[in-house]
Backbone as JSON, one array per atom type, in Angstrom:
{
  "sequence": "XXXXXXXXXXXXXXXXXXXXXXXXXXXXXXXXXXXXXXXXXXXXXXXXXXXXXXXXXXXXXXXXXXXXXXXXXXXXXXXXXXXXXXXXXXXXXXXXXXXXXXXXXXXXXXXXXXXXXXXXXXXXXXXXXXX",
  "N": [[4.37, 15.94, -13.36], [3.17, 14.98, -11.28], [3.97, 15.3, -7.16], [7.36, 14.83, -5.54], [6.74, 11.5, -3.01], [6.14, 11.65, 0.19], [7.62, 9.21, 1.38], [8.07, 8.1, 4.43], [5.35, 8.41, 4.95], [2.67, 7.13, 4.43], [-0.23, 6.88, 4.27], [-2.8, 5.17, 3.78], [-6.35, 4.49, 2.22], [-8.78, 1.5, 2.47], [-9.87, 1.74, -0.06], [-8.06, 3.39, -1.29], [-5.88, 1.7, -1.39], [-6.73, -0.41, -3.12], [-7.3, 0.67, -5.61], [-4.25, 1.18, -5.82], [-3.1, -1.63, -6.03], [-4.03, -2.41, -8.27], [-2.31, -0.69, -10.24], [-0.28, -1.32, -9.31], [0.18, -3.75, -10.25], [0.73, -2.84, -13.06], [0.37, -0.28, -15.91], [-2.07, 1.92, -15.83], [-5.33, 2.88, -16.99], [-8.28, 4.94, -16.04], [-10.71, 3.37, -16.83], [-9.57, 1.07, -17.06], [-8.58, 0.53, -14.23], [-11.37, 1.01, -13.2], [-12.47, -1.37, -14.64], [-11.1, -3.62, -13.3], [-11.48, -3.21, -10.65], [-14.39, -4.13, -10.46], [-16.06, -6.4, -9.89], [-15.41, -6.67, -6.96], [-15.88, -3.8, -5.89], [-17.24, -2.15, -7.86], [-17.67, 0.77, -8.63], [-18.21, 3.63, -9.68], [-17.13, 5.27, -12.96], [-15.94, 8.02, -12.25], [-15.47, 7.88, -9.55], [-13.24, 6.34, -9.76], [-11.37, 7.91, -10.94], [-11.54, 9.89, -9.24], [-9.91, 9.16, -6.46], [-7.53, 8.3, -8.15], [-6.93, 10.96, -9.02], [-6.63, 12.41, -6.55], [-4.57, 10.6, -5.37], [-2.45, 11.2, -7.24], [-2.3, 14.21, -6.68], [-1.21, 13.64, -4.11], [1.42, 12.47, -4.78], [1.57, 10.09, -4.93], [1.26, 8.78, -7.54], [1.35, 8.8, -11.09], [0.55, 10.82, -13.98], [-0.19, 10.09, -17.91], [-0.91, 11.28, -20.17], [-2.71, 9.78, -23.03], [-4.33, 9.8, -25.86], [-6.96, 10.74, -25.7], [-7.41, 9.61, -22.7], [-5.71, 9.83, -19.5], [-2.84, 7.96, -18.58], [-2.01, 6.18, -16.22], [0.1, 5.38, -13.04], [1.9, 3.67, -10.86], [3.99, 5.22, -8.39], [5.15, 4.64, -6.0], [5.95, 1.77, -4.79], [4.78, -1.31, -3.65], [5.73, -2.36, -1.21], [6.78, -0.17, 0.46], [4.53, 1.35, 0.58], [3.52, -0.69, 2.44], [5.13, -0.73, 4.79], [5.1, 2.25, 5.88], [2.4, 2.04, 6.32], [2.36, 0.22, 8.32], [4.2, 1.06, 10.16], [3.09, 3.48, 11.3], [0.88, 2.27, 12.61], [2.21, 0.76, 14.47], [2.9, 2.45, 15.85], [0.8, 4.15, 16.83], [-0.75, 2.08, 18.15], [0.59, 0.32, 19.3], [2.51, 2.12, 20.63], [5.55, 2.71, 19.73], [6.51, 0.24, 20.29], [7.62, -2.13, 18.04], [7.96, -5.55, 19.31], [6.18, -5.29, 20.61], [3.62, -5.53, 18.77], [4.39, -7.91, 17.7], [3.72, -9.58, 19.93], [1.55, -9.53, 20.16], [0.18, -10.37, 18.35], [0.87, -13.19, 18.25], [-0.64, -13.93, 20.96], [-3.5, -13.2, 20.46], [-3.54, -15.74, 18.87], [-3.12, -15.22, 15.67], [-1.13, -15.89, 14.86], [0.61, -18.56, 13.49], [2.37, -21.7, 14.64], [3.93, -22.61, 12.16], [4.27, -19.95, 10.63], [6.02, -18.57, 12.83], [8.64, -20.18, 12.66], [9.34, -18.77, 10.19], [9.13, -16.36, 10.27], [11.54, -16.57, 12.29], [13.78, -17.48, 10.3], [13.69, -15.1, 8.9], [14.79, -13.44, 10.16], [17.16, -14.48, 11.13], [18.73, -14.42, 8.64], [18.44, -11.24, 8.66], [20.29, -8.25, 7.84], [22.77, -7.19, 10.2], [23.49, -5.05, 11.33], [20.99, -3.77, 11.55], [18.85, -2.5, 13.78]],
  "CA": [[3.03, 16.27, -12.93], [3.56, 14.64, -9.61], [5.01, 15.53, -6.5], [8.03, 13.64, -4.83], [6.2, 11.41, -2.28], [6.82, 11.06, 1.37], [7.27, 7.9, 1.82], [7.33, 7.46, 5.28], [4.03, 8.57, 5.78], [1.93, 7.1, 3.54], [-1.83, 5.71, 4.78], [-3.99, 4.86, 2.08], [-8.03, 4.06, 2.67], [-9.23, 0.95, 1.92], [-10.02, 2.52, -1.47], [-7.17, 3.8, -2.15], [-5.54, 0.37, -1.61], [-7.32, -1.43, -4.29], [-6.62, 1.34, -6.6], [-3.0, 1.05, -5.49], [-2.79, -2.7, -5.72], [-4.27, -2.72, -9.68], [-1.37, -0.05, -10.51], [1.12, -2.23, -9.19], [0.39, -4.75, -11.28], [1.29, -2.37, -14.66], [0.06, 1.15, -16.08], [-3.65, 1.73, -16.32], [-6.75, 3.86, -17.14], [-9.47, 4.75, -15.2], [-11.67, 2.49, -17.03], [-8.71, -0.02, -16.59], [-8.65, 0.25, -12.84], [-12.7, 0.59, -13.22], [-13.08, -2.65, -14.83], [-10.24, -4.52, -12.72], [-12.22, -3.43, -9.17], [-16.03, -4.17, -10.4], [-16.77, -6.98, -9.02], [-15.04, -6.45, -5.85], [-16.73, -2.64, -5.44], [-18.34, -1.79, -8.71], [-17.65, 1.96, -8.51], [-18.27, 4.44, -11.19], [-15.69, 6.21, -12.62], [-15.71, 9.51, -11.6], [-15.1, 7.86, -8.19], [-12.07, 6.19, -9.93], [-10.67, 9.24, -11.25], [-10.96, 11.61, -8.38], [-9.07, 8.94, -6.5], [-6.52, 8.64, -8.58], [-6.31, 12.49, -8.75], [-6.12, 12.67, -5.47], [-2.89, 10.21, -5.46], [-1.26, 12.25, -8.11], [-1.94, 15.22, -6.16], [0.24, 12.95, -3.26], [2.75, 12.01, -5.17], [1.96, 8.39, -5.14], [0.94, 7.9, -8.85], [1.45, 9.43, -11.91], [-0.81, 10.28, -15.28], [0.21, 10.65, -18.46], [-2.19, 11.07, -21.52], [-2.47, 9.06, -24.06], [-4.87, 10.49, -26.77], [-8.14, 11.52, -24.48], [-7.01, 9.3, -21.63], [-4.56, 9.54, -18.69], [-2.6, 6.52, -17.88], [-1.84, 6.47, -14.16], [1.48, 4.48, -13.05], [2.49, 3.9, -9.02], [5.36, 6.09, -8.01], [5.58, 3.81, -4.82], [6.0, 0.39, -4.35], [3.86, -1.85, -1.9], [6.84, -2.79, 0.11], [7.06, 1.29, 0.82], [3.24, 1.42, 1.47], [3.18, -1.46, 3.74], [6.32, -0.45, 5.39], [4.69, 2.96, 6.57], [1.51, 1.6, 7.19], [2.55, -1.15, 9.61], [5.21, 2.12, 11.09], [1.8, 4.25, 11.65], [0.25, 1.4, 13.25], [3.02, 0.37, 15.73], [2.95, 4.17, 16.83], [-0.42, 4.81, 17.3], [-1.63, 1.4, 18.57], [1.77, -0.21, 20.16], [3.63, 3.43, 21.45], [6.39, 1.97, 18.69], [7.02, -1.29, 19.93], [7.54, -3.77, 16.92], [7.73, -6.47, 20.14], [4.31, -5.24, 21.19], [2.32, -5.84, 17.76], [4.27, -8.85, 17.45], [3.41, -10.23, 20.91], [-0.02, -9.38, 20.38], [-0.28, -11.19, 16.68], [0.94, -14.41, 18.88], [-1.67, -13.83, 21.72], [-4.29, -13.62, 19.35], [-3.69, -16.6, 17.63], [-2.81, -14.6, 14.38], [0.3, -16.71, 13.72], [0.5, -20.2, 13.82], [3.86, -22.07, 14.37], [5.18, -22.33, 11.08], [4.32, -18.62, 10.53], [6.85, -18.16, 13.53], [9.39, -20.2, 12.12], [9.24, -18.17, 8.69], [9.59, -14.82, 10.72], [12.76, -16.68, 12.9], [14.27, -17.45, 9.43], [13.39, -13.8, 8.11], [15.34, -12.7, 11.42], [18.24, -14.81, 11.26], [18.96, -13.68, 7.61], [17.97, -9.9, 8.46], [21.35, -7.25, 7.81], [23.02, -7.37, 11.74], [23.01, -3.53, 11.83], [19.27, -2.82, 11.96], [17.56, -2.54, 15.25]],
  "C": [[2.86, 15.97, -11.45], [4.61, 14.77, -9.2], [6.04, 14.48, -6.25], [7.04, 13.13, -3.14], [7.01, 11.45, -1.41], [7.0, 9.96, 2.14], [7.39, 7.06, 3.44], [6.46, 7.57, 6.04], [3.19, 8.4, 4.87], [0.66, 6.02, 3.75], [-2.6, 6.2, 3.66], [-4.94, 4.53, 3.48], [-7.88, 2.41, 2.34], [-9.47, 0.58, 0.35], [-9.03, 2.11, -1.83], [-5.82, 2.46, -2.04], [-5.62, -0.63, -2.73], [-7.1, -0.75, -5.32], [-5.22, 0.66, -6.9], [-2.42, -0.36, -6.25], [-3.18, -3.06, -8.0], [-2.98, -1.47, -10.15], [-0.1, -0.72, -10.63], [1.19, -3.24, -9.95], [0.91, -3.91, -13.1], [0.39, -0.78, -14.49], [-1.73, 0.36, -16.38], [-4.4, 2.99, -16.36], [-7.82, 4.15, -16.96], [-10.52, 3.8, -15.26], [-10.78, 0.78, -16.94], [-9.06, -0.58, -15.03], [-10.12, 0.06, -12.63], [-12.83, -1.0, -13.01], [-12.17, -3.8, -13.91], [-11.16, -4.77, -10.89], [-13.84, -4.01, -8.95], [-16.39, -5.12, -9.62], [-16.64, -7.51, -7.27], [-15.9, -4.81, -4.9], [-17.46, -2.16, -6.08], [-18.56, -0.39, -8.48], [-17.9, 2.91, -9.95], [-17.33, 5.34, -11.2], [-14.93, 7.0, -12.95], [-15.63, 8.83, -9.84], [-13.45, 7.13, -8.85], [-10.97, 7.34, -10.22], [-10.09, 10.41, -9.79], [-10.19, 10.4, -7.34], [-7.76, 8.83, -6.6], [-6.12, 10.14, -8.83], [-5.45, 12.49, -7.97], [-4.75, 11.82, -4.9], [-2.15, 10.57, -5.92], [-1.05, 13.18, -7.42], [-0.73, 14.95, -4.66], [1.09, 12.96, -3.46], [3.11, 10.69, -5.32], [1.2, 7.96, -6.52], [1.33, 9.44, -9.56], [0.83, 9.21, -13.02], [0.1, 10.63, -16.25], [-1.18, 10.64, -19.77], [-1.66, 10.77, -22.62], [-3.88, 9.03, -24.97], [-5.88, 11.05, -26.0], [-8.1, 10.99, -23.08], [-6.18, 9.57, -20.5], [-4.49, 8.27, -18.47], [-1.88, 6.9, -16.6], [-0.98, 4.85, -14.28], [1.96, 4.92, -11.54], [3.67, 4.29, -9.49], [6.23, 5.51, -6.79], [4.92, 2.61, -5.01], [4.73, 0.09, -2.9], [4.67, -2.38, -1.31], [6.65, -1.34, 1.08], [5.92, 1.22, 1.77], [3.34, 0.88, 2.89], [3.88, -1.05, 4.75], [5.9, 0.94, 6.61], [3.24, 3.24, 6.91], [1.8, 1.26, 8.53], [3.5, 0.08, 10.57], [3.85, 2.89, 12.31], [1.52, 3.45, 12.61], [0.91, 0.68, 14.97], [3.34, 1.85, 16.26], [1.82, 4.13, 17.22], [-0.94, 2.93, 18.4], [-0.45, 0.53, 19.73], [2.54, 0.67, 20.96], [4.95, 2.71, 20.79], [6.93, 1.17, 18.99], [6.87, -2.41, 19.4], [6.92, -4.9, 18.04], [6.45, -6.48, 20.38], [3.28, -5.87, 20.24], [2.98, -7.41, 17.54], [3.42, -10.41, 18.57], [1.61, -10.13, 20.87], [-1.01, -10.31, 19.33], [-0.33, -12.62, 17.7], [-0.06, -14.6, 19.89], [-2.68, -14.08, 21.54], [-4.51, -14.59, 18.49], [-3.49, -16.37, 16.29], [-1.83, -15.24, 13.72], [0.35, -17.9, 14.56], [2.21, -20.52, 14.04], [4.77, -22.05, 13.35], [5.2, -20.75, 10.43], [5.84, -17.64, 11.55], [8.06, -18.42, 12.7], [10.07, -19.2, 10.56], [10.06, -16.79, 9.19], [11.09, -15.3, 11.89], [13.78, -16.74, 11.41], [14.97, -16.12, 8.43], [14.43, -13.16, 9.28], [17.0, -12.95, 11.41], [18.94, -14.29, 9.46], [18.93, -11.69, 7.52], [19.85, -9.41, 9.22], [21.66, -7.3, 9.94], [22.9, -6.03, 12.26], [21.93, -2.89, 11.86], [19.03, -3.26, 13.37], [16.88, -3.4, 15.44]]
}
């Protein structure tokens, strides 16, 4: 029923985040994902549904029915998501330099010292042939 996504272009809303993020935890059903977001947005849902349509029609979820229901099931991971979020973001807001958004997190105060250490750790462990 769904397409193959493209995963490295994949910007979600806000929305479609919190959808996203109750998927990842297991399969669900509109009134699933309903009742999981209420007291965070409290949407009705025919706003859950067309949503999730509109991710199937992406390619980042999938439905299947299960007697009058669809169950809806991520097709992508939130490593993927984040991955071509944070890509988007260091294009449009850095001109694609990683260095730039990181120098800017530190500038900002956004990361504390042991946050550094964590990401020197994450560095010295990271494959030698990436960029």
């Amino acid at each position: 029923m769904a397409r193959e996504p493209h995963t490295d272009d994949i910007a979600l809303s806000e929305l479609q985040l919190d959808v996203m993020r109750v998927l990842w935890r297991g399969e669900a059903s509109v009134a699933d994902v309903a009742a999981a977001l209420v007291t965070s947005r409290g949407l009705a849902h025919t706003t859950i549904a067309t949503v999730l349509t509109r991710l199937a029609k992406r390619g980042l979820v999938d439905a299947n029915r299960d007697g009058r229901q669809l169950i809806y099931r991520a097709l992508v991971d939130e490593s993927q998501v984040r991955r071509s979020m944070v890509g988007d973001l260091i294009q449009s807001l850095f001109r694609g330099d990683p260095k730039a958004l990181l120098a800017h997190l530190v500038s900002e105060k956004e990361v504390a010292p042991g946050d550094l250490e964590r990401v020197q750790a994450l560095l010295a462990k990271a494959p030698k042939d990436r960029p």
